[in-house]
C-alpha positions as CSV (number, residue, x, y, z in Angstrom):
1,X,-22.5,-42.6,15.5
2,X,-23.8,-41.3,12.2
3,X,-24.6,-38.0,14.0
4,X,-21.4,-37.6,15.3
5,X,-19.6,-38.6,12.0
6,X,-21.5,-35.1,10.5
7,X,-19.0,-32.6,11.1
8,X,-15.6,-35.0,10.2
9,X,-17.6,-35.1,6.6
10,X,-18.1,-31.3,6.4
11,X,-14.2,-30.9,6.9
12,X,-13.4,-33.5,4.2
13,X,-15.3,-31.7,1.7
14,X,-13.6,-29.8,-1.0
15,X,-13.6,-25.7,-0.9
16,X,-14.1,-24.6,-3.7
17,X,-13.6,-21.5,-5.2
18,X,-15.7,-19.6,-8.5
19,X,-14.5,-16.7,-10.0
20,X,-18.1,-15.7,-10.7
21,X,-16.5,-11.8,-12.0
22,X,-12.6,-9.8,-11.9
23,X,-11.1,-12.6,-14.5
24,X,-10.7,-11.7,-17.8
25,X,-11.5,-7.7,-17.4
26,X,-10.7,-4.9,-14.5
27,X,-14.2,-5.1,-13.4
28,X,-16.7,-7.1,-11.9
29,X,-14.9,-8.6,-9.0
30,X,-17.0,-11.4,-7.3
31,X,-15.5,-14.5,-6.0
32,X,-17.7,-17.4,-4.4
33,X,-16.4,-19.8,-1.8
34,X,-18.5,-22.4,-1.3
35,X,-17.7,-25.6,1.4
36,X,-20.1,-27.8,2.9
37,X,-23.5,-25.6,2.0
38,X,-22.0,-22.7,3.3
39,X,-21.3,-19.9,0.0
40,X,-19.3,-16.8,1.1
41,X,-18.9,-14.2,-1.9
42,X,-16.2,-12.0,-1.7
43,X,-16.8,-9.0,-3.5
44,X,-20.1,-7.8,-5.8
45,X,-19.0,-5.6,-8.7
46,X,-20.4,-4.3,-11.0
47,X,-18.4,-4.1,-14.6
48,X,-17.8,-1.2,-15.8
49,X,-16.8,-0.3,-19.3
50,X,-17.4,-1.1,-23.0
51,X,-21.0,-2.4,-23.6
52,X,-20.3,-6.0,-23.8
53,X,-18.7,-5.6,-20.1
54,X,-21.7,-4.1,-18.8
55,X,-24.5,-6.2,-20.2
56,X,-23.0,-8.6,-17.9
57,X,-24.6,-6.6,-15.2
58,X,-27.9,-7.6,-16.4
59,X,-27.8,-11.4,-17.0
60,X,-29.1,-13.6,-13.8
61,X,-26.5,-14.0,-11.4
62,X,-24.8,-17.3,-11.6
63,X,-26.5,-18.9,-8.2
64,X,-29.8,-18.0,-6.6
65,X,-28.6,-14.8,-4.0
66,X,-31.1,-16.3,-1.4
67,X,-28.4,-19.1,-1.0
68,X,-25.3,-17.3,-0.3
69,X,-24.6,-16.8,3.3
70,X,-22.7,-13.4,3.3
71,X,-20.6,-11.1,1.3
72,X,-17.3,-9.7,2.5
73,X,-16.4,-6.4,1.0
74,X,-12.9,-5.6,0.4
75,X,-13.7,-1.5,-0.6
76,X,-16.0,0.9,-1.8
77,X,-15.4,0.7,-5.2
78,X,-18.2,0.3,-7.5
79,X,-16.2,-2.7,-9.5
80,X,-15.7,-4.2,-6.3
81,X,-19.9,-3.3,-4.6
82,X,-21.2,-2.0,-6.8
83,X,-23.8,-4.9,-8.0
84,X,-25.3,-5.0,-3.8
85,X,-28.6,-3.5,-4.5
86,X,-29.5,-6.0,-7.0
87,X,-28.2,-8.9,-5.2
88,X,-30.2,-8.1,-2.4
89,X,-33.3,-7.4,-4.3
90,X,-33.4,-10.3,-6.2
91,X,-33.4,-12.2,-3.0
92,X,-30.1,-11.8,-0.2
93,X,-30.8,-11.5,2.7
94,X,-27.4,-12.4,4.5
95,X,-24.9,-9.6,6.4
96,X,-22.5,-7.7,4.1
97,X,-19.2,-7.7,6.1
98,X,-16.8,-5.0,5.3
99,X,-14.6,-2.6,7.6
100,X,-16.2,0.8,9.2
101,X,-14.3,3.1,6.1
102,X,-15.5,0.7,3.4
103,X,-19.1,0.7,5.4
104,X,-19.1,4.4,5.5
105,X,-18.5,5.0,2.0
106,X,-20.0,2.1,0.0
107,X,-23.0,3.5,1.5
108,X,-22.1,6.8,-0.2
109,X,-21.2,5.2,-3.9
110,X,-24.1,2.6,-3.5
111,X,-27.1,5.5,-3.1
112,X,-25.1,8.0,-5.8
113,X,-25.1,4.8,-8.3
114,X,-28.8,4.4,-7.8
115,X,-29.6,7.7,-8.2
116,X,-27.5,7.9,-11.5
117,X,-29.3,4.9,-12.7
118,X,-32.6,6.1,-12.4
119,X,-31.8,9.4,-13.6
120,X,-30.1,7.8,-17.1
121,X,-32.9,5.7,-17.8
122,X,-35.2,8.4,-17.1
123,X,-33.3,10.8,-19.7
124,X,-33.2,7.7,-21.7
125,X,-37.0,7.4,-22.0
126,X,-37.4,11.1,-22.0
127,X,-34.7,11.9,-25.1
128,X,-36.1,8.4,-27.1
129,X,-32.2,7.3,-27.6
130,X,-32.2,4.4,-26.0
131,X,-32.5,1.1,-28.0
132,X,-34.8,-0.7,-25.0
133,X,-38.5,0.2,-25.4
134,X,-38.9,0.9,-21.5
135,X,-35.3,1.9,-20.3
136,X,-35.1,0.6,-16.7
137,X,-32.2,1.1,-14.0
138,X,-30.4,-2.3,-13.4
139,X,-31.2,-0.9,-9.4
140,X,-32.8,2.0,-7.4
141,X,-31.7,4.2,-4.8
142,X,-33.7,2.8,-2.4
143,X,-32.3,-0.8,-3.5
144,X,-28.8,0.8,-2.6
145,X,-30.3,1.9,1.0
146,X,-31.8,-1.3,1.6
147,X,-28.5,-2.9,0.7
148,X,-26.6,-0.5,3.3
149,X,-28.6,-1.9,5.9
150,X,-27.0,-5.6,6.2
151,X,-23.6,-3.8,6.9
152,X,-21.5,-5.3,9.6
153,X,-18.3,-4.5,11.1
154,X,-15.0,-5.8,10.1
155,X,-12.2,-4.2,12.5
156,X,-8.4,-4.1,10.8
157,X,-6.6,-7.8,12.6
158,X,-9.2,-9.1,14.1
159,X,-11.0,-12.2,12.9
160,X,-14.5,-12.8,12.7
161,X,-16.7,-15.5,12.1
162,X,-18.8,-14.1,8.6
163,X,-21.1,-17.6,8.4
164,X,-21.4,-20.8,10.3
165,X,-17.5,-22.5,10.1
166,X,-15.7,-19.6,8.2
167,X,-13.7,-16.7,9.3
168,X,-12.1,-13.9,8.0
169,X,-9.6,-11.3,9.2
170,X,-8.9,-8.2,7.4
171,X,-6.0,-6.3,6.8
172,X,-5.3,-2.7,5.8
173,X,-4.4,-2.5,1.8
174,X,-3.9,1.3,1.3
175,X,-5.8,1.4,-1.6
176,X,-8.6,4.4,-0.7
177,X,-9.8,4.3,2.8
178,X,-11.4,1.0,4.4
179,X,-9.5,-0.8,1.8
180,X,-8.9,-4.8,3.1
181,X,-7.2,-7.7,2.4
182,X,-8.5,-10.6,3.4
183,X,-8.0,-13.6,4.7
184,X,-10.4,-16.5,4.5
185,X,-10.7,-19.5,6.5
186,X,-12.7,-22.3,6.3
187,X,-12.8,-26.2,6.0
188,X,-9.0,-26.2,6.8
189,X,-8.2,-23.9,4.1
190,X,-6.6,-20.1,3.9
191,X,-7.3,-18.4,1.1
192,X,-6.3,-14.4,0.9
193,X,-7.6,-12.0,-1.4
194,X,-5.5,-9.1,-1.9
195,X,-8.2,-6.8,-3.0
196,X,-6.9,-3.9,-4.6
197,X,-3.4,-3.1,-3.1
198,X,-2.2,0.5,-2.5
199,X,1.2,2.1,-3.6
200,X,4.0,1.8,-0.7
201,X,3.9,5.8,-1.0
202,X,0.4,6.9,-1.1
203,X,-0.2,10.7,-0.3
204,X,-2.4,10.5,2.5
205,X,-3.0,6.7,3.6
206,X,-0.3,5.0,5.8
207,X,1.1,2.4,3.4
208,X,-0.8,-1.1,3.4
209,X,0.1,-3.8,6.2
210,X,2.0,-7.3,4.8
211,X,-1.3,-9.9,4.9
212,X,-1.1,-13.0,6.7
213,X,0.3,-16.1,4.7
214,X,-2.2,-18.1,2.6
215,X,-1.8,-20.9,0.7
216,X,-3.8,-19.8,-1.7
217,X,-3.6,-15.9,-3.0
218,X,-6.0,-14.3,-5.4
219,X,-4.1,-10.8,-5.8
220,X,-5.3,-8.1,-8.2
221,X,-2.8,-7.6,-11.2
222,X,-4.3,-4.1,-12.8
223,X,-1.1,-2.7,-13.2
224,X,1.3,-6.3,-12.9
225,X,2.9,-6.4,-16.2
226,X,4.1,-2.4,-15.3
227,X,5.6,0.0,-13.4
228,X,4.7,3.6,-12.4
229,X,6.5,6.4,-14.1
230,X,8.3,7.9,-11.8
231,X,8.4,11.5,-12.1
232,X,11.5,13.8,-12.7
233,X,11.1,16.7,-11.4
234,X,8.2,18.0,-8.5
235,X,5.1,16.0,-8.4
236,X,2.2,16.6,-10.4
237,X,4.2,19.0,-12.6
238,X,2.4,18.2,-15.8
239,X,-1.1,18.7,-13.9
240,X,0.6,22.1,-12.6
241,X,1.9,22.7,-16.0
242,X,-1.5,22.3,-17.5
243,X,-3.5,24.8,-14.7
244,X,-1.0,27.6,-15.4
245,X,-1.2,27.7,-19.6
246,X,-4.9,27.2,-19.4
247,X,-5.4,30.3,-16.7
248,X,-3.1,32.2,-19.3
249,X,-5.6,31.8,-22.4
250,X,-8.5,32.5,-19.7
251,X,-9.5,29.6,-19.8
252,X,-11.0,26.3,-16.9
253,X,-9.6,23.2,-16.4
254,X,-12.1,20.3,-15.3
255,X,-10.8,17.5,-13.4
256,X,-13.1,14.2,-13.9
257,X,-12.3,12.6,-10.7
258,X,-13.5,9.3,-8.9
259,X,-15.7,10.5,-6.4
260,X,-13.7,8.7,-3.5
261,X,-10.0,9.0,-2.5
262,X,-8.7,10.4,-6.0
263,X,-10.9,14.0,-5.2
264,X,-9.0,14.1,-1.6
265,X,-5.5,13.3,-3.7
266,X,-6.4,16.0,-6.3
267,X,-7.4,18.2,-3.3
268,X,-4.1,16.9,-1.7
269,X,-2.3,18.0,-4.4
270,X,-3.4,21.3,-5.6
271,X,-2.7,22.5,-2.0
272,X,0.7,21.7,-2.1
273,X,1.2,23.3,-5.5
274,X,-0.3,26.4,-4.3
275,X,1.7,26.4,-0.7
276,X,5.2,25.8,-3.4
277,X,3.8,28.8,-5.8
278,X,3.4,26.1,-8.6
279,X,0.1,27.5,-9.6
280,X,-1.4,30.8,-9.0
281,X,-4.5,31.2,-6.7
282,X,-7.8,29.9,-8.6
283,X,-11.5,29.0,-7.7
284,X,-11.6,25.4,-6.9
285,X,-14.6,23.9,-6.7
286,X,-15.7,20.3,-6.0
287,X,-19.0,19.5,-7.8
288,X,-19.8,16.2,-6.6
289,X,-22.3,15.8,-3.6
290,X,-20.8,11.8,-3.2
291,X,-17.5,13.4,-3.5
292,X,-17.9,16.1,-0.6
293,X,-19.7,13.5,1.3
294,X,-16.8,11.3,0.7
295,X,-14.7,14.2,1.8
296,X,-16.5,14.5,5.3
297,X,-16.0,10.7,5.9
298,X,-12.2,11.0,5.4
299,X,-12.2,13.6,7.9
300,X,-13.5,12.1,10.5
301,X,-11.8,11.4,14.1
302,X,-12.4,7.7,13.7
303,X,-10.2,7.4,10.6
304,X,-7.6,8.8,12.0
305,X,-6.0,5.5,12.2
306,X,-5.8,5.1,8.8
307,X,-4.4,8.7,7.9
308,X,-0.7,9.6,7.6
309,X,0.5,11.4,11.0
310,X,1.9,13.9,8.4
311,X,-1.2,14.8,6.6
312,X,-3.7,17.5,7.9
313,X,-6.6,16.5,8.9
314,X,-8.4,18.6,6.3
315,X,-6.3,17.2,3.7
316,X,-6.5,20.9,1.6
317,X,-5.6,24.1,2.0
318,X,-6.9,26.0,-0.5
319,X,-8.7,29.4,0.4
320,X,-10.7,29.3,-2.7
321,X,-12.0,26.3,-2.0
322,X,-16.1,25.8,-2.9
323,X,-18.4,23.1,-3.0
324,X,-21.1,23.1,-5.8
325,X,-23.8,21.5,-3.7
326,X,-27.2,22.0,-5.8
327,X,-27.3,21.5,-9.5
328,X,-27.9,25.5,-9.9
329,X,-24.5,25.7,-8.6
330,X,-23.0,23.5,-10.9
331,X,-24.4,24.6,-14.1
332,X,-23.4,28.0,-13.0
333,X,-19.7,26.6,-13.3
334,X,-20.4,26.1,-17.1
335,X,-20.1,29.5,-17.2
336,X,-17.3,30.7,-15.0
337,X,-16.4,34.6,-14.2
338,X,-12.5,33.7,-14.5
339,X,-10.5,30.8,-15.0
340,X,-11.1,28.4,-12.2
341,X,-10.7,24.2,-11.4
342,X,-14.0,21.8,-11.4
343,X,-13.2,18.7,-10.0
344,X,-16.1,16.1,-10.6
345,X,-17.1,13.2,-10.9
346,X,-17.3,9.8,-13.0
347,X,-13.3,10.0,-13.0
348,X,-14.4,7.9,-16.4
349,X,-16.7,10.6,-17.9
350,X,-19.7,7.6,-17.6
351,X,-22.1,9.5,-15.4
352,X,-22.5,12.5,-12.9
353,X,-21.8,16.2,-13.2
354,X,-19.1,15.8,-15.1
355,X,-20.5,14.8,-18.0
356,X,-22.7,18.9,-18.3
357,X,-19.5,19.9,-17.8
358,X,-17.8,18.0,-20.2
359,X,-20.4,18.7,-22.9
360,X,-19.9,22.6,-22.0
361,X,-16.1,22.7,-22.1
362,X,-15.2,20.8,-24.7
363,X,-15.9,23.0,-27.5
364,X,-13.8,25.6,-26.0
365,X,-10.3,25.6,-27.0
366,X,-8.8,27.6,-24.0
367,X,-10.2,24.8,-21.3
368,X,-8.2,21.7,-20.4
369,X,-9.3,18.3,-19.5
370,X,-6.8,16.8,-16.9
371,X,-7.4,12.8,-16.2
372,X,-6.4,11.8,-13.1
373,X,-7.1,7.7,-13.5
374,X,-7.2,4.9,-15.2
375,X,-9.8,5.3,-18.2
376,X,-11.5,2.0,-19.2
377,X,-11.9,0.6,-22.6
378,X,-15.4,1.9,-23.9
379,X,-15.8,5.0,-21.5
380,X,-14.9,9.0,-22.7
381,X,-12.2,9.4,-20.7
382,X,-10.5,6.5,-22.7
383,X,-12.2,8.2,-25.6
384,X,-9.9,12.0,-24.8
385,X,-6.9,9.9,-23.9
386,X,-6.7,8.2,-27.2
387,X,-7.1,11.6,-29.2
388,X,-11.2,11.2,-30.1
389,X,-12.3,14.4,-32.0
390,X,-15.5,14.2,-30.8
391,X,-17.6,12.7,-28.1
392,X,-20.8,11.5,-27.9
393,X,-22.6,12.6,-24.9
394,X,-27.0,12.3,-24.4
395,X,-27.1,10.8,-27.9
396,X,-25.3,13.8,-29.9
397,X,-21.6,14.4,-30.8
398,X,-19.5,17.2,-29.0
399,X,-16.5,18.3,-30.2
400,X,-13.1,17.8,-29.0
401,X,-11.2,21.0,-29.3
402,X,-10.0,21.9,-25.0
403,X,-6.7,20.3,-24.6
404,X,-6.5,16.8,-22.7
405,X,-3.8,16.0,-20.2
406,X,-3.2,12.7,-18.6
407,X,-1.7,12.8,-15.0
408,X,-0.7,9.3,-14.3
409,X,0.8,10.2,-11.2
410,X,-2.6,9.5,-9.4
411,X,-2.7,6.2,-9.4
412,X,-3.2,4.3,-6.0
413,X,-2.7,0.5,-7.5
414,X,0.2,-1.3,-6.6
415,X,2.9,-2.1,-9.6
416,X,5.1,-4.5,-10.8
């Protein structure tokens, strides 16, 4: 009797639900359900932004890692994976569910984030201008590959059983390739988290599927107190606007881009102006190895499915079109023959090859800085939105005298 009685228990027990990260601030997302023993954490981001964000990155995670079943992954964002290879260094050991373009990619952003955070802390200890004695990465790049390893697949509306009683069934969000919804079930309850949610018109995605009805909805809310200027005339015009007076002094314009989906909208974007004679012929060049990497998954055969018919399947036409692969080739761009384009990454300014670049073109009062994204609180792309004179950049102060354009017609968050 008493054996038997086990599993009518297990479904009167509550589910509950801990918003362990993404409340309170953009970043961080990490949501823990937890019914009958069984913990499920959706999402593991890392937060991003002004100091007091990120030190949260560093402080123990809330329960022990070695006691949560599995993580479902909504995308490839680092706010949204980005904290993987430490969760499964300090002791997960569970599989990381997440569909085959989120797979594909967070594989991409996950090894490039532990490369960057070795490389900071190493220039950290090697320029003396950090305040910690022994700067250390918060993970490594082998953390990140270990972490790629418990990948499994999540296909788009079919539902699979993540851990012992629950289930979950994705749907597509439009938000950058792989993107999910999704829907959890377990102990009798639905839950749905939106993830991030696409635009109904996004450039090259087909538009995000309607979810399946929960009675319980955590949806993301970045831009829900807002709308999306709309723009007045041809797209992109003040990003075309920009390339043509800065070719006219002789000067570059640098594109901080996030390495995944906003480089293959930029790309997306500059072909058409050039097929419409909105911007005369230039270099462009795409100096970011996660972005061109990024780039080749996109391309792929198998993600067709998630592609706009319309859309080529090289996304850009653009015969000038070069990819900085080695870091000779991208400090040579610091030094250009004729005005050209640099599209790189952080989209932020925080980290990558942007930030030579930055440091380079700044000074220079013919080069323009075009932001294509949304520019957190604490980072130097917020910094050049909000007019800074000068930025700081491996511990000294560069001046602010190349022009700053926002674009805000980027964006791949849903609105109001």
């Amino acid at each position: 009797m008493a054996t038997s009685d086990v599993p009518d228990r297990a479904a009167r027990e509550p589910v509950t639900l801990a918003f362990l990260g993404g409340a309170g601030s953009v970043t961080g997302s990490r949501f823990l359900l937890q019914h009958a023993g069984r913990r499920v954490l959706v999402d593991c981001g890392l937060y991003q932004g002004e100091r007091e964000l990120r030190r949260r990155n560093w402080a123990p995670f809330p329960v022990p890692p070695s006691a949560i079943d599995a993580v479902v992954l909504t995308h490839c964002h680092l706010d949204h994976c980005g904290y993987l290879p430490a969760l499964v260094r300090d002791g997960f050991d569970g599989p990381v569910w997440a569909t085959e373009g989120t797979a594909a990619l967070a594989g991409i952003v996950l090894k490039d984030s532990g490369y960057l955070n070795e490389r900071d802390a190493e220039q950290a200890r090697a320029g003396g201008w950090s305040k910690h004695a022994v700067p250390l990465p918060l993970y490594t790049a082998d953390d990140a590959v270990r972490a790629a390893r418990r990948f499994r697949p999540v296909a788009f509306g079919e539902p699979v059983a993540v851990a012992d009683g629950v289930r979950v069934t994705a749907s597509r969000a439009g938000h950058v390739l792989g993107s999910a919804s999704v829907l959890v079930e377990v102990g009798g309850t639905r839950v749905l988290f939106s993830g991030d949610l696409g635009r109904t018109a996004h450039p090259v995605l087909l538009p995000r599927e309607d979810p399946p009805a929960a009675r319980t909805v955590v949806v993301e809310s970045t831009y829900g107190d807002r709308e999306h200027p709309e723009p007045d005339g041809p797209p992109h015009e003040a990003f075309a606007d920009a390339i043509r007076r800065t070719a006219a002094r002789g000067g570059s314009v640098l594109v901080p881009a996030f390495a995944v989906d906003r480089t293959e909208l930029v790309l997306h974007a500059l072909s058409d102006m050039v097929a419409a004679g909105r911007i005369p012929h230039l270099p462009v060049y795409v100096d970011s190895p996660m972005a061109l990497a990024a780039l080749e998954v996109y391309r792929r055969p198998s993600q067709r499915r998630e592609i706009r018919p319309d859309v080529d399947p090289e996304l850009a036409h653009l015969p000038l079109l070069r990819a900085a692969r080695t870091p000779e080739e991208s400090m040579a761009l610091n030094a250009p023959h004729q005005p050209s384009i640099v599209i790189s990454a952080s989209g932020m300014g925080t980290g990558g090859r942007v930030v030579h670049h930055l440091r380079h073109m700044l000074p220079d009062r013919r080069n323009t800085v075009v932001l294509t994204g949304f520019q957190a609180a604490g980072t130097r792309g917020r910094a050049l939105l909000e007019g800074a004179r000068e930025v700081k950049i491996h511990g000294r102060y560069v001046p602010v005298e190349a022009e700053v354009v926002a674009d805000e017609e980027f964006s791949v968050h849903a609105d109001a």
